[in-house]
C-alpha positions in Angstrom: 69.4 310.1 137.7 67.5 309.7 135.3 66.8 306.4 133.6 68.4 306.0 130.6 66.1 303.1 129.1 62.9 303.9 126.9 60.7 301.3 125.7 57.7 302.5 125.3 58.7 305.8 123.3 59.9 306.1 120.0 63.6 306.3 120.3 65.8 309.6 119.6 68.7 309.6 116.8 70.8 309.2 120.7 69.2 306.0 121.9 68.7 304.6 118.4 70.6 301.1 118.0 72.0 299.1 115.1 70.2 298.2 112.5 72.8 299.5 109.9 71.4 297.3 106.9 67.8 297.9 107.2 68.5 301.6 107.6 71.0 301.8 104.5 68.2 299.4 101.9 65.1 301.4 103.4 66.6 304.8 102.7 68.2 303.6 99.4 64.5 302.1 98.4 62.6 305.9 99.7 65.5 307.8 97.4 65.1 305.6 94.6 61.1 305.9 94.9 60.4 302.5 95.8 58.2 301.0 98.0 59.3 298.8 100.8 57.2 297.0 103.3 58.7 295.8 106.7 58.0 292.0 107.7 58.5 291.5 111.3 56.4 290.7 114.7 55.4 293.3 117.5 57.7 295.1 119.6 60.9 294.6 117.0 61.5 298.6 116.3 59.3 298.5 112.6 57.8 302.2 113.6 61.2 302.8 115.5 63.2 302.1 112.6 60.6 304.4 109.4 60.9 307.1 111.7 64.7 306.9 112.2 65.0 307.0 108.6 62.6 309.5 108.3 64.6 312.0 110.4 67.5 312.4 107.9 65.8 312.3 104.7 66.5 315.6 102.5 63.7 318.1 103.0 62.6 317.3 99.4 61.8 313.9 100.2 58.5 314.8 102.4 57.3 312.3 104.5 54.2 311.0 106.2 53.1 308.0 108.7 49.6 306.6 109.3 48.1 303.7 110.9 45.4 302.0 109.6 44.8 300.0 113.0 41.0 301.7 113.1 40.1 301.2 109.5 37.1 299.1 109.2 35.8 299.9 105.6 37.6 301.5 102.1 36.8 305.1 103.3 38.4 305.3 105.9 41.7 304.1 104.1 41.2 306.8 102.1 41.0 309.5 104.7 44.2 308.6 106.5 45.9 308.7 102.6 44.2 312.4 102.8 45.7 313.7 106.1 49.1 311.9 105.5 49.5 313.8 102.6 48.3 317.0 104.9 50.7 316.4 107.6 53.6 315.8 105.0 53.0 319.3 103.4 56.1 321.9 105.0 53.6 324.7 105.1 51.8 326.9 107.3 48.0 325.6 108.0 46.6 328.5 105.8 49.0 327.5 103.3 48.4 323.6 103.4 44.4 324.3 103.4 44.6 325.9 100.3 47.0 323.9 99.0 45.0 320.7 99.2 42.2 322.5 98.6 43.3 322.7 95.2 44.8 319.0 94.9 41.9 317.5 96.2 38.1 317.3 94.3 36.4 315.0 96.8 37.6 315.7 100.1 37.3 318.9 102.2 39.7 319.5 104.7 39.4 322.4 107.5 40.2 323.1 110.7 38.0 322.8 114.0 39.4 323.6 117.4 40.1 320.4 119.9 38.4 320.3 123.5 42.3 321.5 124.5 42.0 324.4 122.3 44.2 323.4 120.0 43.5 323.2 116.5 42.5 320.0 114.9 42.2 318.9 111.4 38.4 317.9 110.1 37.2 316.0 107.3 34.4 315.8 105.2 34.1 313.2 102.3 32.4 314.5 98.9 32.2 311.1 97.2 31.4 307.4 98.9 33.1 305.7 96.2 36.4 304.4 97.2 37.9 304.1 94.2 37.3 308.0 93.4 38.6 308.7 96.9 42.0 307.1 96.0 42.6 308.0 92.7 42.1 311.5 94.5 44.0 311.2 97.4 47.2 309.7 95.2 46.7 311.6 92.6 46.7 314.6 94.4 49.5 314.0 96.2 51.7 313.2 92.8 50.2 316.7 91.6 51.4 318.5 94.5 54.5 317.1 94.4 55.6 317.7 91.0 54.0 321.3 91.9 56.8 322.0 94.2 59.7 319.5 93.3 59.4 317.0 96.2 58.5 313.1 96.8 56.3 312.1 99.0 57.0 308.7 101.2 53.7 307.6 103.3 54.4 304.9 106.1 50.8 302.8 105.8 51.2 300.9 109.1 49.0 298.1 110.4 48.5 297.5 106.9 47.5 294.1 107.2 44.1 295.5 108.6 43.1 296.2 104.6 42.5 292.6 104.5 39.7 292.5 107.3 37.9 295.6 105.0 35.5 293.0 103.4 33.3 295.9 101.5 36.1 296.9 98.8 39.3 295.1 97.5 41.8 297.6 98.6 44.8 295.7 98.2 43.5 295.6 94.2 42.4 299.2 94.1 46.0 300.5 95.5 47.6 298.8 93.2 45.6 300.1 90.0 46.6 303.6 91.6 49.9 302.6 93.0 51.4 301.9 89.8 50.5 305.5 88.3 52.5 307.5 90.6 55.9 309.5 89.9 56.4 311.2 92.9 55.4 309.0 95.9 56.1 305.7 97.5 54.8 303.6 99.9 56.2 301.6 102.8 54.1 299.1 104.5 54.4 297.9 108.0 52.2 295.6 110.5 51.9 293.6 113.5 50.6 290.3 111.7 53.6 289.1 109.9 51.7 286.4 108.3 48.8 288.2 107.2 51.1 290.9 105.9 53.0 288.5 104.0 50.4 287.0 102.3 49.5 290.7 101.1 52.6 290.8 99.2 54.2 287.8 98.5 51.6 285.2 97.2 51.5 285.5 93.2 47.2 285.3 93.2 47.5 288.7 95.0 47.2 292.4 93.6 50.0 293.5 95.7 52.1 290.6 94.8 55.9 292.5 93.3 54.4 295.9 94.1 57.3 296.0 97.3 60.6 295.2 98.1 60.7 293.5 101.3 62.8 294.1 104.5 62.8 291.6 107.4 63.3 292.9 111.0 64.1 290.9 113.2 66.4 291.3 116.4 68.6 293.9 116.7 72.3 292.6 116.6 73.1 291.0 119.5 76.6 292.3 120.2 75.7 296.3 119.3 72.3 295.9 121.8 74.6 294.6 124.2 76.9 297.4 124.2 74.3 299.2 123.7 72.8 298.2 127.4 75.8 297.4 129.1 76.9 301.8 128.4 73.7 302.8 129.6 73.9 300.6 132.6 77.4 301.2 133.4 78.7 297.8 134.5 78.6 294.6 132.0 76.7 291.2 131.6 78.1 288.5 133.4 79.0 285.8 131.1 76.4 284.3 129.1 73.6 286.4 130.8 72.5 288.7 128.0 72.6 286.0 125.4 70.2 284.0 127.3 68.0 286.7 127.7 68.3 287.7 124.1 67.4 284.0 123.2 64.5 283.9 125.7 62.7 287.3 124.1 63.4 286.0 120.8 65.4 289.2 120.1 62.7 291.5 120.9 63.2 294.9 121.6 61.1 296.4 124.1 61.1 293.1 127.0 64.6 293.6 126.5 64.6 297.5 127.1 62.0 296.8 129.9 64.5 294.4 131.9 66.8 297.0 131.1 65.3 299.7 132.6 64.1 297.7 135.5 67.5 296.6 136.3 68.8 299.6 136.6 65.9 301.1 138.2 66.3 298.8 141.0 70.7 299.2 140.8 70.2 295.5 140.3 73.8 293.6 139.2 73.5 292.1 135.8 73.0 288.9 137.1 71.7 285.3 136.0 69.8 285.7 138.7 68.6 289.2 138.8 67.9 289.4 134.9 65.8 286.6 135.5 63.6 287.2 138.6 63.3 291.3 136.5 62.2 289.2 133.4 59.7 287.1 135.2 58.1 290.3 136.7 57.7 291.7 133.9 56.0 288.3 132.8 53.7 288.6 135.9 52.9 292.4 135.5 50.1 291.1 132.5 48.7 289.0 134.2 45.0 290.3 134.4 45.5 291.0 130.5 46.8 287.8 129.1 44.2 285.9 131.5 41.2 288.2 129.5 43.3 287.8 125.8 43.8 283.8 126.6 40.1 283.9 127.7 38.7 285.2 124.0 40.1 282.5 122.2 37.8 279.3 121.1 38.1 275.9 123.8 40.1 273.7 121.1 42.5 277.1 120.4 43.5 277.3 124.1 43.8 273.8 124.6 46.5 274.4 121.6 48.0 277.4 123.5 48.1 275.6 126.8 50.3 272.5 124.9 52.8 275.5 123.2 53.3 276.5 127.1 53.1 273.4 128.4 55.6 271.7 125.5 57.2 275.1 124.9 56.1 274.4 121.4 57.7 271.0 120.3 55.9 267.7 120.4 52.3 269.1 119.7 51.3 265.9 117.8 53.5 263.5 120.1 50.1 260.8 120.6 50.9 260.9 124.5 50.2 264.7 124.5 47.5 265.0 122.4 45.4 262.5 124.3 46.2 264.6 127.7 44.7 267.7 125.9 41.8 265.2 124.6 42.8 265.8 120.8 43.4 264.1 117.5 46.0 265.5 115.0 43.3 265.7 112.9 41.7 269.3 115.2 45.2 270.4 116.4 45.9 270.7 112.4 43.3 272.6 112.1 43.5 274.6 115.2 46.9 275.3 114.6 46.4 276.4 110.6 43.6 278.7 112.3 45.7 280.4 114.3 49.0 280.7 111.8 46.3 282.0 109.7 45.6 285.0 111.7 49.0 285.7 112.7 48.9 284.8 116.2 51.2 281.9 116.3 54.0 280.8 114.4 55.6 277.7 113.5 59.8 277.9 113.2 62.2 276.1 111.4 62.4 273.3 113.7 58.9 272.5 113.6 58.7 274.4 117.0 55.3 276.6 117.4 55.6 280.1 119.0 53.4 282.7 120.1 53.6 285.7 117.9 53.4 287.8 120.9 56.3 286.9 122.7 55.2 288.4 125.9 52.2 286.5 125.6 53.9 283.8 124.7 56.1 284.0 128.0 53.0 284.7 130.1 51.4 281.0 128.6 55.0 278.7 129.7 55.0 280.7 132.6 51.0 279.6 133.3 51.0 276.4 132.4 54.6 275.0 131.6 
């Protein structure tokens, strides 16, 4: 049979679970013409949970996603804006040529065939100002909107990566732009919680108010259980999924990837057989995490070795610092380093995580 677990897909309207709330305010925000942006780490459902929404809006309400991952200066912001709005159009690809051919002044858009044959969208930039490009790509997009009596939602995901573009200011410049528009919205997602955050809720910057936020974190523990336990046709033995739940922090995918191995294997939902699946799928990165835990400074994996070793808690006991040969003083600062660029996190309990939490698995599995 086939499995019935998929975790590295985007999940049909069938194997979409939960998340009720979040998909009631995010499709009350896109209605209303709002923008939204989605706080939460890796692997939670963010892109999961904009296209599910996205898949029963009314066909007035076009919609578009992008990722701006790539992005490494202000023009290229600009051309994903572009071919969002492209993709969003419900035309034919004569029609949405000449369409944006007349909504655009300093783009031009046409169509090249792929090395599959297939025909692939091209893009040739008539201005290198950025500020030109988005006032044209927006203001486009609110033209051909009110041209045909739709709103335009565009998913900007990986957003966070606008604050790495040193060249231009395009938090500031989206903004002056942003708050122009009558007929489109915005919803911003990214893998960096903290970074993201700090795009939008610190009053000093441009973005600050511009977005109503949405925090994703776990999907409900009882529904996801269900959830599993239907599509693996026997139940959790007592306690078993909550600890695994509490383990992954709630995160999606590891717990769709036990899942699936689970019932891959016809393994009994066991303490023991969801935890030997787990730990495999700990062991499967090895080769990766060894190269990712390599690329970080000596003093920031003497601080990731301690969150393994520690499992987060007691990083400025004196005892453990002087094992790691550190003063408070540098695992402050390591520590404020790497909050800072979103790959660890400190919880309420004064407990420091991984923001990966497969990494973070993979470092108490190496070196608790």
């Amino acid at each position: 049979m086939v499995n019935p677990f998929h975790y590295e897909k985007l999940p049909s309207a069938a194997d979409f679970c939960g998340r009720h709330k979040e998909t009631e305010k995010l499709t009350q925000l896109i209605n209303d013409g709002k923008n939204a942006v989605l706080f939460g780490d890796r692997r939670y459902g963010k892109t999961s949970l904009i296209e599910h929404v996205f898949r029963d809006l009314p066909k007035n309400r076009l919609h578009a996603f992008t990722d701006l991952f790539a992005c490494t200066e202000g023009q290229d912001v600009a051309v994903c804006l572009y071919e969002a709005v492209y993709a969003a159009l419900p035309f034919n690809l004569e029609r949405k040529l000449k369409e944006v051919s007349g909504a655009f002044s300093r783009i031009k858009l046409g169509l090249e065939m792929s090395s599959s044959g297939t025909p692939k969208l091209s893009t040739q930039l008539l201005s290198r100002d950025f500020e030109q490009l988005i006032e044209d790509a927006l203001s486009g997009a609110d033209h051909l909107c009110e041209k045909h009596g739709m709103t335009l939602v565009i998913a900007l995901d990986e957003f966070q990566q606008v604050a790495e573009i040193k060249d231009k200011r395009v938090d500031a410049v989206l903004r002056t732009y942003m708050q122009r528009l009558r007929h489109v919205s915005f919803i911003f997602s990214g893998s960096k919680k903290s970074i993201l955050s700090g795009l939008f809720i610190d009053r000093k910057k441009p973005l600050y108010g511009m977005a109503t936020s949405i925090a994703l974190g776990g999907i409900e523990p009882d529904l996801f259980k269900a959830f599993c336990e239907k599509r693996l046709g026997q139940l959790f033995e007592t306690g078993v999924f909550e600890a695994l739940y509490e383990k992954v922090r709630g995160q999606t995918k590891l717990i769709l990837q036990t899942c699936y191995q689970l019932y891959a294997n016809g393994d009994v939902t066991t303490d023991e057989n969801v935890r030997s699946t787990l730990g495999g799928i700990i062991d499967e990165k090895e080769e990766e995490f060894k190269l990712l835990f390599n690329s970080y400074a000596a003093q920031q994996k003497k601080a990731i070795k301690m969150i393994g070793r520690f499992e987060g808690r007691r990083l400025y006991a004196e005892a453990n610092l002087t094992d790691f040969r550190l003063t408070k003083q540098s695992m402050h600062q390591v520590l404020t380093r790497l909050i800072e660029i979103g790959d660890v996190a400190q919880l309420d309990d004064d407990q420091y995580v991984l923001a990966d939490v497969h990494f973070h698995l993979w470092v108490i599995r190496k070196f608790g």
